[in-house]
C-alpha positions in Angstrom: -1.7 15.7 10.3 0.7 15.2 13.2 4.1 14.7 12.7 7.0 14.5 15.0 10.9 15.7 13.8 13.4 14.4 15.5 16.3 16.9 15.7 19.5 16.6 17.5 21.0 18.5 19.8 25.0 19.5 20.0 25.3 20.2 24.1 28.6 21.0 25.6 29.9 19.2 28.4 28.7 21.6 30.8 25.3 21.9 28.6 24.6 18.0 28.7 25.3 18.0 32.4 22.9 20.5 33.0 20.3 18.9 30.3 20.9 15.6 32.2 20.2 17.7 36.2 16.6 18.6 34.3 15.4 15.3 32.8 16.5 13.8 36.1 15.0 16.0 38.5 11.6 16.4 36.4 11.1 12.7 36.0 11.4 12.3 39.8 9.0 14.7 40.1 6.6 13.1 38.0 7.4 9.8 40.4 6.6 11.9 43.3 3.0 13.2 41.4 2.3 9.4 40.2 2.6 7.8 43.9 -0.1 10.5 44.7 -2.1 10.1 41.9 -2.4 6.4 42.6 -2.6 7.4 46.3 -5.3 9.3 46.3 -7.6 8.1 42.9 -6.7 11.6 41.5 -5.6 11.6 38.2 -6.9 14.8 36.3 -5.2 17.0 35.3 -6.2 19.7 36.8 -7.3 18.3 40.4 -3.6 16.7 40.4 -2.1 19.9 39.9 -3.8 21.5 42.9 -2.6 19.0 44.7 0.9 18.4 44.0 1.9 21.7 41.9 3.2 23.7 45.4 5.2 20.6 46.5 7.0 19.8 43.0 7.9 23.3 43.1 9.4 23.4 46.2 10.7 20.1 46.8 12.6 19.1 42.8 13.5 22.9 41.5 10.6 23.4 38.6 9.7 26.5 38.1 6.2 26.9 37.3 5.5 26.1 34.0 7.9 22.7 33.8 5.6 22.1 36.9 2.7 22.4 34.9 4.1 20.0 32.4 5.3 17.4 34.8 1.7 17.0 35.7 0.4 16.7 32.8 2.7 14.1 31.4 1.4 11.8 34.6 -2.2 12.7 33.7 -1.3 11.7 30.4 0.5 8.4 31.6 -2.7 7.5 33.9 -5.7 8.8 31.3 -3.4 6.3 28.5 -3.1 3.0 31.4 -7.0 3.5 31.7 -7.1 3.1 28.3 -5.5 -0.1 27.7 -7.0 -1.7 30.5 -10.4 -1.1 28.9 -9.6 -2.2 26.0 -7.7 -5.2 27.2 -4.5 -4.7 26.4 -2.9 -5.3 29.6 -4.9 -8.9 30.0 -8.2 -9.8 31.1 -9.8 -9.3 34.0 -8.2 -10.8 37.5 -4.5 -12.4 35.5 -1.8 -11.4 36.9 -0.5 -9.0 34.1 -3.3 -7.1 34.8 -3.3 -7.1 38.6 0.3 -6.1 38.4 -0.1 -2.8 36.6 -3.3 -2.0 38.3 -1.8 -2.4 41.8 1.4 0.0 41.6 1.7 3.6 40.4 3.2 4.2 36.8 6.7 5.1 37.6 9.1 7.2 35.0 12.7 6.2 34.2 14.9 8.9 35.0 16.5 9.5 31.1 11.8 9.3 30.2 11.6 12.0 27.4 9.9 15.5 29.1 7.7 17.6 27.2 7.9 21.5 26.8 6.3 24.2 25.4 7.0 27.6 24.3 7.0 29.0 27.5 10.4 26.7 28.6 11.8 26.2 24.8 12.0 28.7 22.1 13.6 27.9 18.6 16.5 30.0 16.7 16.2 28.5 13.3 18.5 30.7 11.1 21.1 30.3 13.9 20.6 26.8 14.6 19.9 27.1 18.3 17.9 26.7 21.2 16.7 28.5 24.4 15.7 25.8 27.1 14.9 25.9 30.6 17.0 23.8 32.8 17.3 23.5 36.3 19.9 25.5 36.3 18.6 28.3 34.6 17.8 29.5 31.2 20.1 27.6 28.6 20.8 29.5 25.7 22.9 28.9 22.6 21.8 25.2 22.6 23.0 24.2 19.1 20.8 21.9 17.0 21.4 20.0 13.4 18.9 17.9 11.0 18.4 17.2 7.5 17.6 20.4 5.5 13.9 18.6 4.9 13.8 18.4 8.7 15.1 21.6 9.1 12.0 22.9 6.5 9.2 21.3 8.4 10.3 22.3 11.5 10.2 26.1 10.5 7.2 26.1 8.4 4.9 24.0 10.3 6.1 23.1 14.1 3.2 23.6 16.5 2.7 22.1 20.1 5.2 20.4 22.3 8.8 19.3 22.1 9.8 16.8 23.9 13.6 16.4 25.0 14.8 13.3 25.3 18.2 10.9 25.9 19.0 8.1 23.8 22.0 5.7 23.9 24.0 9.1 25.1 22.8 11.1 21.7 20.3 14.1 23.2 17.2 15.1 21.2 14.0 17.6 20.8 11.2 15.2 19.0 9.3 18.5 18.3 5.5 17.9 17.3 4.8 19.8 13.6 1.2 20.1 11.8 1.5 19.0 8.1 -1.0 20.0 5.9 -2.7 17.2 4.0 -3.4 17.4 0.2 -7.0 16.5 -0.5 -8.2 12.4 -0.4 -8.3 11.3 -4.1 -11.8 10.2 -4.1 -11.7 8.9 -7.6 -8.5 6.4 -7.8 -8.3 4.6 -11.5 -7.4 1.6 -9.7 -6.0 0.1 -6.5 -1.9 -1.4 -6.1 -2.0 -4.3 -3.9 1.2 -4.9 -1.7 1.9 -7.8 -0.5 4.1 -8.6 2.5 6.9 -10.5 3.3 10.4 -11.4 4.5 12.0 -12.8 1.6 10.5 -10.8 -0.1 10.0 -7.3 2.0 7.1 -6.1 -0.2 5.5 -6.9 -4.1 3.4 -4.5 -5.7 0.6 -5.6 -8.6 2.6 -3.5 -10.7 5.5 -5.0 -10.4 7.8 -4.0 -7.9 9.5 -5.8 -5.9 11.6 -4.8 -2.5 14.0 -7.7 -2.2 14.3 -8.1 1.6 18.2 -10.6 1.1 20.4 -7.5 2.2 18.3 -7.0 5.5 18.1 -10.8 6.2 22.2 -11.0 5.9 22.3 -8.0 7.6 20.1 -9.3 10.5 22.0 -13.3 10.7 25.5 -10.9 10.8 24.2 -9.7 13.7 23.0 -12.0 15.4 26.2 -13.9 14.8 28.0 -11.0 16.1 25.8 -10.2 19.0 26.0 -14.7 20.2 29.7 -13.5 19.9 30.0 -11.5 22.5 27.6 -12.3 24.9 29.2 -16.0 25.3 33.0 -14.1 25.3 31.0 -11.9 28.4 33.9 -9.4 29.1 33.2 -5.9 30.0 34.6 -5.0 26.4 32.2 -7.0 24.9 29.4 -5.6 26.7 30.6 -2.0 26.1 30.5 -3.0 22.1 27.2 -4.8 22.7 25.7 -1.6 24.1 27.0 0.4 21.6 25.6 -1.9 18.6 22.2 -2.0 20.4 19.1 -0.6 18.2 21.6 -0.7 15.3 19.9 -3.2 13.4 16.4 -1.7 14.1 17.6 1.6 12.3 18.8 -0.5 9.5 15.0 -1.9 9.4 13.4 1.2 9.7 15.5 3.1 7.1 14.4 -0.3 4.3 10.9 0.5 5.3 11.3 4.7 4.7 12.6 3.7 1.7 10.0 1.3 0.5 7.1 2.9 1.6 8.3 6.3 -0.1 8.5 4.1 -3.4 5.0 3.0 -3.1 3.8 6.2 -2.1 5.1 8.1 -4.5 4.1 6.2 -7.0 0.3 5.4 -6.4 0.1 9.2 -6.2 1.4 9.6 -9.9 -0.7 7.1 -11.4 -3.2 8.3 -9.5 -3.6 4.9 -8.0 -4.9 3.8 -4.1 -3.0 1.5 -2.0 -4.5 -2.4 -0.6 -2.5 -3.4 2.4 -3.0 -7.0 3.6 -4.3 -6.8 7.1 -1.6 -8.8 8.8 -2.7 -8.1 12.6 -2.3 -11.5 14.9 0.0 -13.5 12.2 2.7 -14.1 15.1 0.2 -16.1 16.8 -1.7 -18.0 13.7 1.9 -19.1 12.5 3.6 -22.0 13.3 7.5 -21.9 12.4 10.5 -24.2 12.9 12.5 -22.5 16.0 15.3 -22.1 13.9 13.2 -19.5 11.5 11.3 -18.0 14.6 13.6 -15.7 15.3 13.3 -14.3 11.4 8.9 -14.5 12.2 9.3 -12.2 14.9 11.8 -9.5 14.0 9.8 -8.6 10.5 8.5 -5.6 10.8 5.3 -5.2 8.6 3.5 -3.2 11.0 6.0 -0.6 10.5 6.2 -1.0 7.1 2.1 -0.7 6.8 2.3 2.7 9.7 4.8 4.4 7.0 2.6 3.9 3.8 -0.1 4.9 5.6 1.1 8.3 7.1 2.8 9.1 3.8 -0.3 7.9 1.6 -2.2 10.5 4.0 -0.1 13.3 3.5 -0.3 12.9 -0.5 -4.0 12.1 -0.8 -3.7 8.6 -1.6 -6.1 6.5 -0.4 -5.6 3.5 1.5 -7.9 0.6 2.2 -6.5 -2.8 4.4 -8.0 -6.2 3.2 -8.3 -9.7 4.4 -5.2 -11.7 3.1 -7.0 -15.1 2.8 -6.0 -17.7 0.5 -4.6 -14.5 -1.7 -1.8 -16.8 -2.3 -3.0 -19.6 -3.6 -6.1 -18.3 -5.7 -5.2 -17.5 -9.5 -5.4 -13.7 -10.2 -6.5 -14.8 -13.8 -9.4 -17.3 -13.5 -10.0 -17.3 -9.4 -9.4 -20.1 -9.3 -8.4 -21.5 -5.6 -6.2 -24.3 -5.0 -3.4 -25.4 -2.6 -2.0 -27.2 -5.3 -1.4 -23.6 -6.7 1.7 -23.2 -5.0 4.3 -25.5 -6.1 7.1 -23.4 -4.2 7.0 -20.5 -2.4 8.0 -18.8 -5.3 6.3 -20.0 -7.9 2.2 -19.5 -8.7 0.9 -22.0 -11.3 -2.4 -22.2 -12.2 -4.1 -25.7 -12.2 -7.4 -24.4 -14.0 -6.1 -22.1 -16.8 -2.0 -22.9 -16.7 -0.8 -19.4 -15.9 2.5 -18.9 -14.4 3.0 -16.0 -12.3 5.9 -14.8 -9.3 3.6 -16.0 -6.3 3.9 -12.5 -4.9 2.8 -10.5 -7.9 -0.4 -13.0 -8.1 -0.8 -12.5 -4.5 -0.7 -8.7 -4.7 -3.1 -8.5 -7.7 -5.5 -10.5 -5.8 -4.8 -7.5 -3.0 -5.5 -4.8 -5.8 -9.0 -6.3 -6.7 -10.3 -6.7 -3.6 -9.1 -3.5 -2.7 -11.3 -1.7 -5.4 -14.0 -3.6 -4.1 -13.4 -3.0 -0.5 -13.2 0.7 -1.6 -16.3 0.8 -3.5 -18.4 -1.2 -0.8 -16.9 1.7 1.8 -18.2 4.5 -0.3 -21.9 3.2 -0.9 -22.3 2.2 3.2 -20.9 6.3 3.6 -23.4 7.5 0.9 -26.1 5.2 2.5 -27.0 3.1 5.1 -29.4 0.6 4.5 -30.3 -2.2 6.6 -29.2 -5.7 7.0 -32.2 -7.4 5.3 -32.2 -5.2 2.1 -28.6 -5.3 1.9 -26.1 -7.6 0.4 -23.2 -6.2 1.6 -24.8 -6.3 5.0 -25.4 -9.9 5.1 -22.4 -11.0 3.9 -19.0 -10.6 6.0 -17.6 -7.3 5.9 -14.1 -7.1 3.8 -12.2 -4.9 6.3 -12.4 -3.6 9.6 -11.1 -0.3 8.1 -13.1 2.1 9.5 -12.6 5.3 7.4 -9.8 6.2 4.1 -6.8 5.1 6.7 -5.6 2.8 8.7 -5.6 3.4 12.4 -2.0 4.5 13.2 -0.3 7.0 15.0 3.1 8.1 16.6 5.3 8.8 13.1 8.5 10.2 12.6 9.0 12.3 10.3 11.3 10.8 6.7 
């Protein structure tokens, strides 16, 4: 599987002024390709590149091969916008989201990440370094650091591009690796269910529970801080504004790694498979106070759900993603379904049969048994596919709209 290590780069003055002429000069280039692209209705690869290759040459300072890649990074850009507009992602047909990206060429902000390849970067692992090309020449001695599990991936399995890349004054090489994958445990004992939250961040059906209080402080702390400054509205304030920017989505993301290596780990030594709630759409289905909407929209489950997933892939774990309905408020005991269930938000009791039960552990071994059926109904329709009129799982409503052992989900960093 694909993986992407983030390294970072230690440039000298002189180094990051020359790092900063390249990205500059080769993201006006790909400006300059994109307006003909859009121009002309060309947006291959290759019958771009006869097209434009002479002139970004000539015209920006690229050498041949950062030509090459130029080109295809706006083939790229084009081939991904075509994309989203089949699939409706950028509206439907004739709104004015739509007409607005389809009537103007993709343009590329001048500090947009540019791919390499070995041709214009070469690595120096034992020494820590670099070689790059820059507009100013071959850039050599371009010291690196990372975590020594970085470090390890990077020499053992980095394949592909590199991209290099600006952010918030910190420079970068995201360099693309190919993991190897251990083999899909086709026999799991059993299936955890996590379920999601925000007071809760996630509950497993065996019992764990990521408390999500720290983040949430951490989060009203900053948003505090951040109503601070913005109403004081000196440039001060905005130079500390900019530097706390993306602070708190680290924070998130680093909870998440965390979790999700938790899980991971240990469905893979119980030999267990993993039931995610599919939670796709919930921002829209749920109606909250203003005060708490703020809270709605910064969780990030989909985050959490794209780490479990990548990890659960690169251990072998299998995954499945099931329809959260009225998980919460049927008994995991007796199945039996009530509203009445749910006294409190934290609190599961039972009507039918009495049992008392965390309302997230209930919820998440409801998640666990459907997930071993969701499982098992994925295997027979693989082994066989029988038709809709001598099938019961074809004529009732499908559990998931998992279509293979993962999730869709792509674009990971590596943790």
């Amino acid at each position: 599987m694909k993986v992407v290590v983030r390294i970072k780069l230690l440039p000298s003055p002189e180094q990051a002024q020359a790092l900063q002429a390249t990205l500059d000069a080769c993201n006006r280039a790909a400006n300059a390709a994109s307006q003909v692209a859009f121009d002309t209705g060309t947006t291959h690869k290759y019958a771009l590149q006869q097209r434009v290759y002479t002139a970004l040459k000539a015209e920006f300072g690229l050498s041949a091969q950062p030509a090459v890649r130029v080109i295809g990074k706006v083939a790229d850009a084009y081939t991904t916008r075509t994309a989203h507009l089949r699939n409706g992602l950028l509206g439907r047909e004739g709104s004015r989201r739509r007409i607005k990206a389809e009537s103007a060429p993709i343009r590329f902000r001048l500090d947009a990440a540019q791919p390499f390849d070995a041709r214009c970067l070469s690595w120096q692992l034992d020494a820590r370094t670099v070689s790059i090309w820059t507009t100013h020449g071959r850039m050599k001695n371009l010291a690196f650091t990372g975590s020594p599990e970085q470090l390890k991936t990077l020499a053992e399995h980095q394949r592909g591009e590199t991209d290099l890349l600006r952010l918030d004054g910190i420079w970068y090489l995201s360099a693309t690796c190919e993991v190897p994958e251990k083999p899909l445990n086709t026999e799991p004992v059993g299936f955890v269910g996590v379920d999601l939250g925000i007071v809760e961040i996630a509950t497993t059906s065996t019992g764990q529970r990521h408390a999500g209080r720290a983040l949430n402080r951490y989060r009203k702390r900053q948003n505090r801080l951040r109503a601070k400054l913005q109403r004081k509205n000196t440039k001060s304030a905005k130079r500390v504004l900019k530097r706390l920017r993306r602070r708190e989505a680290r924070r998130a993301k680093d909870v998440n790694h965390r979790i999700s290596k938790s899980i991971v780990e240990r469905a893979e030594r119980t030999g267990h498979g993993i039931a995610l709630e599919d939670l796709k759409g919930i921002r829209g289905r749920v109606r909250q106070a203003k005060k708490n909407r703020a809270t709605l929209h910064s969780w990030s489950f989909a985050q959490l759900r794209d780490f479990i997933t990548y990890k659960a892939r690169r251990a072998g774990v299998p995954v499945v993603v099931v329809d959260p309905a009225y998980t919460s408020q049927t008994c995991s005991e007796c199945d039996h379904t009530s509203r009445t269930n749910r006294p409190s938000r934290a609190v599961f009791a039972c009507r039918s049969c009495g049992v008392v039960l965390h309302a997230d552990i209930n919820a998440s071994r409801n998640l666990a048994r459907t997930g071993v059926v969701v499982w098992n109904a994925g295997r027979l329709s693989a082994a066989s596919t029988p038709s809709p009129e001598s099938s019961e799982v074809g004529r009732g409503r499908p559990p998931t709209t998992q279509v293979g052992p993962y999730p869709q989900a792509c674009g990971f960093s590596h943790r």
